[in-house]
N, C-alpha and C positions, 0 to 999 in steps of 0.2 A: 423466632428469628432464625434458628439453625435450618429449620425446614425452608425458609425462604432463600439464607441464605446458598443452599443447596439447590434452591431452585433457578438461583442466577446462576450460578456455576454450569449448572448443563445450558442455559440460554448462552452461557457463554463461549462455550464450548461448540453449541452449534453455529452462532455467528462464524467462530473462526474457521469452520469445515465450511462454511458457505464464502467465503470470503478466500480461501485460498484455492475453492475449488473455479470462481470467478475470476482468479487472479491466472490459474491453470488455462483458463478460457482464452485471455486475451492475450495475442502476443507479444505486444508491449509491456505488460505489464510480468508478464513468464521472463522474459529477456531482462526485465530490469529485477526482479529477483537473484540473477548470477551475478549481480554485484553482491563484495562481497559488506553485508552489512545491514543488507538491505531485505525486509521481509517481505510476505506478502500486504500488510496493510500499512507499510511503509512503500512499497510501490504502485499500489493504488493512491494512496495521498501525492506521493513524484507524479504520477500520472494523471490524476487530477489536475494540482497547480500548473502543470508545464506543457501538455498535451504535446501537441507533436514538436513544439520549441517552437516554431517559426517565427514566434514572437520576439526572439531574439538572436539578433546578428552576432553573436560570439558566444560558445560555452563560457566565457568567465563571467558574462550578463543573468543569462539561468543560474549559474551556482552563487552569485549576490542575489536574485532575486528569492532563492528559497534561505537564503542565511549560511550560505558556505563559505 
């Protein structure tokens, strides 16, 4: 179990270098990281659900639609 658990720990580890280095990539998702609060797979999940917004006519519509 130690040896496994050891072995999720480095998959995990490289998720997140893959993940923030895809986050580096894009620049929406770069730009919504200098909030402050806001990580790299917290701004791939914003950037997922919200994509460019146009889906909604007022930022107070986006920030109810993700629970803010």
């Amino acid at each position: 179990m130690y040896r496994r658990m050891l072995e999720l720990r480095a998959d995990i580890d490289e998720m997140t270098k893959e993940v923030g280095q895809l986050v580096k990539d894009h620049p929406v998702c770069s730009r919504l990281t200098d909030i402050e609060g806001i990580g790299p797979i917290g701004a791939m999940s914003l950037y997922a659900t919200l994509r460019s917004g146009a889906a909604f006519s007022k930022g107070r519509e986006a920030s109810a639609y993700v629970g803010l």
